[in-house]
MOPAC internal coordinates of N, CA, C and O (Angstrom, degrees):
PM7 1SCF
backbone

  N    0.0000 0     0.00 0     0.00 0    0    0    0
  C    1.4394 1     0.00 0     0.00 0    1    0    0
  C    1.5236 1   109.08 1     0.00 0    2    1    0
  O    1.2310 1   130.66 1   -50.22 1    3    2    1
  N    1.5573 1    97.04 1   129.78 1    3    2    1
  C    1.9606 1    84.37 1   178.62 1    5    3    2
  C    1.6651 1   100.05 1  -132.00 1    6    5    3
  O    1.2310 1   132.55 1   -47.38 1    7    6    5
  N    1.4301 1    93.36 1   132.62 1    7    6    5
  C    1.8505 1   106.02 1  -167.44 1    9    7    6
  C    2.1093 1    87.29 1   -99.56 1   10    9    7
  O    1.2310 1   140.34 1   -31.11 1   11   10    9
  N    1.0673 1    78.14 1   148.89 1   11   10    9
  C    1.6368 1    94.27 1   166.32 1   13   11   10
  C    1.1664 1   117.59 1  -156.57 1   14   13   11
  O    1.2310 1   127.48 1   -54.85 1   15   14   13
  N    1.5918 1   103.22 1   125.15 1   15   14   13
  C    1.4755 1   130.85 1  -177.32 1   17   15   14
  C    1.5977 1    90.64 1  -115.45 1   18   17   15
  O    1.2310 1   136.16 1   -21.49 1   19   18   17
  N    1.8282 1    86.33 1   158.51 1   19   18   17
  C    1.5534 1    98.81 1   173.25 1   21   19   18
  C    1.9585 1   101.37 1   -92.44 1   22   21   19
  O    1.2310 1   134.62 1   -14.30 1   23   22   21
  N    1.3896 1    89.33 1   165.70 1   23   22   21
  C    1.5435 1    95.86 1  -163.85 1   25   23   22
  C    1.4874 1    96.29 1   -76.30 1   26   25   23
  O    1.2310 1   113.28 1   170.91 1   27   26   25
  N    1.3570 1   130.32 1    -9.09 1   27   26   25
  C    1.7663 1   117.66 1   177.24 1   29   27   26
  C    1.3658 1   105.78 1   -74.91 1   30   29   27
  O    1.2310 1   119.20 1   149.79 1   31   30   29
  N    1.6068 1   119.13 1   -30.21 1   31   30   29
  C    1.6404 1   107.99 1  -172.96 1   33   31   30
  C    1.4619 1    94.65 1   -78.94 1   34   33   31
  O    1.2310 1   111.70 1   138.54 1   35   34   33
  N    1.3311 1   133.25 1   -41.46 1   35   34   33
  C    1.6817 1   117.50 1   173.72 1   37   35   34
  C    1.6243 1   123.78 1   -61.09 1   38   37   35
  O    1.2310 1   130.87 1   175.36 1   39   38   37
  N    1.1870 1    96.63 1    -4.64 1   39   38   37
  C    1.4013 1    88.72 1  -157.00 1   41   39   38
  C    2.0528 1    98.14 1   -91.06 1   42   41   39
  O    1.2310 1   132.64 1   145.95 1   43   42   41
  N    2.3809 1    93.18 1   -34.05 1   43   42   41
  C    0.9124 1   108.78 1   169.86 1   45   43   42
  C    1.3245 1   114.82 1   -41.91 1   46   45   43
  O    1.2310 1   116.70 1   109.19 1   47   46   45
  N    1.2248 1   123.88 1   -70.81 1   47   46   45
  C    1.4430 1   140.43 1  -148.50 1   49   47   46
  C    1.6578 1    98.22 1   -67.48 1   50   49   47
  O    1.2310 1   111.93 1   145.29 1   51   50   49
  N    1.3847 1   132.81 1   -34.71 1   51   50   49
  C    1.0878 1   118.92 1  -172.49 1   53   51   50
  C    1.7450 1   108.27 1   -86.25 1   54   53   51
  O    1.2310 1   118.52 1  -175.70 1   55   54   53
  N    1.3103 1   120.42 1     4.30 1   55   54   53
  C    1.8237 1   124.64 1  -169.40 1   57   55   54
  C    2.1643 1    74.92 1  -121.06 1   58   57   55
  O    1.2310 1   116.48 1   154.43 1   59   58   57
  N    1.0550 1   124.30 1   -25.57 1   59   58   57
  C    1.6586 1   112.76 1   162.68 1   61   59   58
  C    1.8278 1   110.10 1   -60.45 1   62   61   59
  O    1.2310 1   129.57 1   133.25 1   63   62   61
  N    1.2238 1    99.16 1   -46.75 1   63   62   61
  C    1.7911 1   104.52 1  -166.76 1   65   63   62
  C    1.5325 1   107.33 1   -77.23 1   66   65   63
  O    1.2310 1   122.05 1   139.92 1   67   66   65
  N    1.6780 1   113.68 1   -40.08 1   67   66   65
  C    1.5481 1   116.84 1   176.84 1   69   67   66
  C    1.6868 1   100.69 1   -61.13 1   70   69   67
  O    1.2310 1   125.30 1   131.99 1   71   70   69
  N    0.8106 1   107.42 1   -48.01 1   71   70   69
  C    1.7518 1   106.51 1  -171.08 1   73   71   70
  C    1.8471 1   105.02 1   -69.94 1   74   73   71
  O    1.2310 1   114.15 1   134.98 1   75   74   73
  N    1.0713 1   128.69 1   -45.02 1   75   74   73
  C    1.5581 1   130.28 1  -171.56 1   77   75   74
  C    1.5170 1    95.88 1   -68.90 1   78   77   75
  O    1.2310 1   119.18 1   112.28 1   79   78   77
  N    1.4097 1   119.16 1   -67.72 1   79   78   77
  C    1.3283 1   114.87 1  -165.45 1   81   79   78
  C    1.8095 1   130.07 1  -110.45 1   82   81   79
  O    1.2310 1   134.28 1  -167.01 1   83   82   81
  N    1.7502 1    89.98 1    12.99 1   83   82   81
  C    1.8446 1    85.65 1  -170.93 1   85   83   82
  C    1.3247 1    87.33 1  -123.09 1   86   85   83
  O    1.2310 1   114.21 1  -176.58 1   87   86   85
  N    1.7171 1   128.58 1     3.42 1   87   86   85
  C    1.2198 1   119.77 1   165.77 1   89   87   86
  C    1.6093 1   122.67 1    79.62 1   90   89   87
  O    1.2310 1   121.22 1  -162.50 1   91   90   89
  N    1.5813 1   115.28 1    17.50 1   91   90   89
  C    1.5283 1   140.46 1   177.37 1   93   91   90
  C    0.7525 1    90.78 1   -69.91 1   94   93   91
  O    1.2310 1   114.54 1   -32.84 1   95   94   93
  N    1.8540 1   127.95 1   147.16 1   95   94   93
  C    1.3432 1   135.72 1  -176.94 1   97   95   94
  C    1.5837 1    97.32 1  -109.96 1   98   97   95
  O    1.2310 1   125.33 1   -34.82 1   99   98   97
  N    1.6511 1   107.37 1   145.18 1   99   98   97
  C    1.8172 1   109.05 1   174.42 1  101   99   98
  C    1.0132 1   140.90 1   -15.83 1  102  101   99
  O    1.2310 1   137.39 1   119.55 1  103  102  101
  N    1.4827 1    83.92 1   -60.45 1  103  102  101
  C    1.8254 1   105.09 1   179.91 1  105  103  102
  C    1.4361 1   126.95 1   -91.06 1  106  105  103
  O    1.2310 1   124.76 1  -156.88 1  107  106  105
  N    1.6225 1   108.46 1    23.12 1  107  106  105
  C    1.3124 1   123.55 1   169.20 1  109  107  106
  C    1.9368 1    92.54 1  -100.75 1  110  109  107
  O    1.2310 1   118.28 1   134.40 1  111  110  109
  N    0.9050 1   120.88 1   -45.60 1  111  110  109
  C    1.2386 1   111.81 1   173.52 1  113  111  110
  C    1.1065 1   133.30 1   -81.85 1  114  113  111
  O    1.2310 1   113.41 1   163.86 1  115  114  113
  N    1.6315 1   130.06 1   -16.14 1  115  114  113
  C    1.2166 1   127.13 1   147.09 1  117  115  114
  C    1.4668 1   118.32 1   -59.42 1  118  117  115
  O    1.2310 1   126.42 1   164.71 1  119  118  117
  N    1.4614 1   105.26 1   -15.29 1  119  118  117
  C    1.5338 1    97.19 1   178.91 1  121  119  118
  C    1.6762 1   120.95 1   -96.63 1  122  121  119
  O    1.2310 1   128.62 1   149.74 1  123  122  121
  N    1.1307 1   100.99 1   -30.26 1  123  122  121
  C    1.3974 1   107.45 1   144.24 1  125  123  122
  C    1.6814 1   129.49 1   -48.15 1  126  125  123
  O    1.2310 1   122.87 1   123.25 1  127  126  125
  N    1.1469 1   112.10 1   -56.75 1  127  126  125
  C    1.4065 1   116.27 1   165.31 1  129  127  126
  C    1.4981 1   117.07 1   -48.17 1  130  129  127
  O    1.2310 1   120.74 1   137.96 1  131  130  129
  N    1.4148 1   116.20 1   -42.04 1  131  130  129
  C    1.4155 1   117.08 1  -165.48 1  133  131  130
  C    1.7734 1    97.27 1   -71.36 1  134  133  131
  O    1.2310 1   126.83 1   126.53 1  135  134  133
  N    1.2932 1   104.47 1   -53.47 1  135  134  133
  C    1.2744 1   129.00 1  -174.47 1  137  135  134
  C    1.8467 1    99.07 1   -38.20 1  138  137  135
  O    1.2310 1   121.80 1   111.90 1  139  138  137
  N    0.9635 1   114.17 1   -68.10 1  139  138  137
  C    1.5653 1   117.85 1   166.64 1  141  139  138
  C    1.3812 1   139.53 1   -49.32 1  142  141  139
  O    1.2310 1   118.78 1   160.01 1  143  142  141
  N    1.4379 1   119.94 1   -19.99 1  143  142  141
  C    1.5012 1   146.08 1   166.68 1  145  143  142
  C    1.9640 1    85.53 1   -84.29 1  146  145  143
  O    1.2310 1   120.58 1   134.63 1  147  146  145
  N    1.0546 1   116.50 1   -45.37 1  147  146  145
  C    1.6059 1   102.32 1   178.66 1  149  147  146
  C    1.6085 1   137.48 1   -44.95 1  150  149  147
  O    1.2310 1   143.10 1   118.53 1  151  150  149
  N    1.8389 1    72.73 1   -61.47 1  151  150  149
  C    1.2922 1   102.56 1   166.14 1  153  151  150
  C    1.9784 1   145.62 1   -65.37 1  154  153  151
  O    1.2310 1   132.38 1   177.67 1  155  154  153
  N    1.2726 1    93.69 1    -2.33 1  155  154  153
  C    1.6132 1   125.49 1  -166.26 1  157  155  154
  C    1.9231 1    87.71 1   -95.66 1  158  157  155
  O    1.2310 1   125.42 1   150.32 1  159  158  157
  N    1.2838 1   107.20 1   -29.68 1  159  158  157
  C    1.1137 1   114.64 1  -166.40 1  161  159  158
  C    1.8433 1   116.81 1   -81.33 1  162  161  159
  O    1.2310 1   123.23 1   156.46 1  163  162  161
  N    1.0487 1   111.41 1   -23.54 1  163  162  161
  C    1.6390 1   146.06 1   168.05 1  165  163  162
  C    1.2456 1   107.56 1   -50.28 1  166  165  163
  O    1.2310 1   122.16 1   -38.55 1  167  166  165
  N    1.4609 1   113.47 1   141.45 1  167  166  165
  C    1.6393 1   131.13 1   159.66 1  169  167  166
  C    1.7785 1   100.64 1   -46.32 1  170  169  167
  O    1.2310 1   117.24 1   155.56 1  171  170  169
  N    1.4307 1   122.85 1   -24.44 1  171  170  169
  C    1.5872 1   133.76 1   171.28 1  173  171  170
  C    1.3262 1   113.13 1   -25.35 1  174  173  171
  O    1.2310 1   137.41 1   112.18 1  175  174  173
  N    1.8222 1    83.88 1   -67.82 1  175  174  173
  C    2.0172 1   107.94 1  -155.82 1  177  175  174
  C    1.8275 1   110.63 1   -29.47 1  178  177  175
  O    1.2310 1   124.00 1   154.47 1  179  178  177
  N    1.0966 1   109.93 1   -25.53 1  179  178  177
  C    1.6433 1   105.53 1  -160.28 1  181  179  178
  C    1.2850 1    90.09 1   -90.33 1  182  181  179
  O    1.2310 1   111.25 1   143.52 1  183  182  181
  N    1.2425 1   134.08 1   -36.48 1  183  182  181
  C    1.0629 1   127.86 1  -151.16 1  185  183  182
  C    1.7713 1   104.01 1   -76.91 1  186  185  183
  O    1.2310 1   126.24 1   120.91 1  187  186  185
  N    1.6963 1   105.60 1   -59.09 1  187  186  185
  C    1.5975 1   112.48 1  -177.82 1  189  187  186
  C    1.9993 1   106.46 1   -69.29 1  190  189  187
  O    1.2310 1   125.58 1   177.59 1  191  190  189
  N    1.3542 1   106.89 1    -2.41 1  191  190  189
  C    1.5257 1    88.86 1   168.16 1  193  191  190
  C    1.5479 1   132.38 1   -88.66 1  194  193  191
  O    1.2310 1   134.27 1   159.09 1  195  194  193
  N    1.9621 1    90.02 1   -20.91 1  195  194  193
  C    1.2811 1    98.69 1   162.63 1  197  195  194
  C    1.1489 1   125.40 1   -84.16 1  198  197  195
  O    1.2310 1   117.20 1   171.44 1  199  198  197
  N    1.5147 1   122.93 1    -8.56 1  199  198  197
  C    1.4681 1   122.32 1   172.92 1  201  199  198
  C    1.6168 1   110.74 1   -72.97 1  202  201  199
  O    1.2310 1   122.45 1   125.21 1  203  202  201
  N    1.4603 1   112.91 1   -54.79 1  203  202  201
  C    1.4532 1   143.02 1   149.22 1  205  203  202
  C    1.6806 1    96.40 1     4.99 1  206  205  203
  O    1.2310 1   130.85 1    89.76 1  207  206  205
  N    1.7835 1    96.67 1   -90.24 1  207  206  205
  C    1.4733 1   120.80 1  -172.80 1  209  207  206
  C    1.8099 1   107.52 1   -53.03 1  210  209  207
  O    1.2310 1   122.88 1   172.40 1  211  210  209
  N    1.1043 1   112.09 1    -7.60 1  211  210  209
  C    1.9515 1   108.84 1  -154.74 1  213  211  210
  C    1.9949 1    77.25 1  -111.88 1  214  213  211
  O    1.2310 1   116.67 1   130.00 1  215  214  213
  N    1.2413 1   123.93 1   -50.00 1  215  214  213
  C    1.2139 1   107.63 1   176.16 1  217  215  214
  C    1.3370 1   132.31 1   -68.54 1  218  217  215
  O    1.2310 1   128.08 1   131.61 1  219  218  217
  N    1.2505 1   102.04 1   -48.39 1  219  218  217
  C    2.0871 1    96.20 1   146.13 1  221  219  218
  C    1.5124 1   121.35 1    -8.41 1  222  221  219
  O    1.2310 1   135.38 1    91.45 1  223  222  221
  N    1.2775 1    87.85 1   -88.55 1  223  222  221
  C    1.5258 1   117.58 1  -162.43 1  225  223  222
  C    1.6710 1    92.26 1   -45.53 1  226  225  223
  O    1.2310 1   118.22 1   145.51 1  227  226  225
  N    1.4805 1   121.00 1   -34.49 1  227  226  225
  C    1.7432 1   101.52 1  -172.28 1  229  227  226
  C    0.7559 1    98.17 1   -82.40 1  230  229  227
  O    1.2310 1   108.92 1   150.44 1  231  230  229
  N    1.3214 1   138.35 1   -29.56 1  231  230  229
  C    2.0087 1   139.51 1  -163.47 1  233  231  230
  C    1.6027 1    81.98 1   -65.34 1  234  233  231
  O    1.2310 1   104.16 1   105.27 1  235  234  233
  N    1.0464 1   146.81 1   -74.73 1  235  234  233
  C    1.2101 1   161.22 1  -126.86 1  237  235  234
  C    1.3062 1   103.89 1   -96.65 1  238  237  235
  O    1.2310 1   112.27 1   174.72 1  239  238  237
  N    1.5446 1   132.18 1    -5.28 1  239  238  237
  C    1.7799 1   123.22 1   175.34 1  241  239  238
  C    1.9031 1    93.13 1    64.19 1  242  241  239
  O    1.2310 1   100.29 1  -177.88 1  243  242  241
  N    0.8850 1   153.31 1     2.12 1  243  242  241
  C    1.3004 1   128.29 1  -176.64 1  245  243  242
  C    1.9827 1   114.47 1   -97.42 1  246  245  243
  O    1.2310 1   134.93 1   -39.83 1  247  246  245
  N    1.1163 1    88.73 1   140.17 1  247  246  245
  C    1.4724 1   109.79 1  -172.08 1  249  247  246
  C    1.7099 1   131.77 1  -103.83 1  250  249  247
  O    1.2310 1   114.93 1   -58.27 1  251  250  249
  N    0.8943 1   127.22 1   121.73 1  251  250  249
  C    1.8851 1   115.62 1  -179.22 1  253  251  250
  C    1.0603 1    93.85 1   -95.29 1  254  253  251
  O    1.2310 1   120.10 1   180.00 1  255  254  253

């Protein structure tokens, strides 16, 4: 069985769990967040989407 979520509701839920129970304050994660909308913006982007896409693919056993 393969479930698929988009990576904002995972990404949500884990800046939900840091904040409820590890005691991270808001605006460490809005700043993080912002920080990442920045960064998408960078000569970077290609680089962490293919890392992104290459770590997937191992979580997931799938092969080209």
């Amino acid at each position: 069985m393969t479930v698929s979520l988009p990576l904002v509701v995972v990404l949500g839920f884990f800046a939900w769990a840091a904040v409820k129970y590890l005691g991270v304050r808001i605006w460490i994660v809005v700043l993080i967040t912002l920080f990442g909308f920045w960064l998408s913006r960078t000569f970077l982007a290609p680089a962490i989407e293919s890392g992104t896409r290459s770590g997937v693919d191992v979580v997931n056993g799938s092969h080209d």
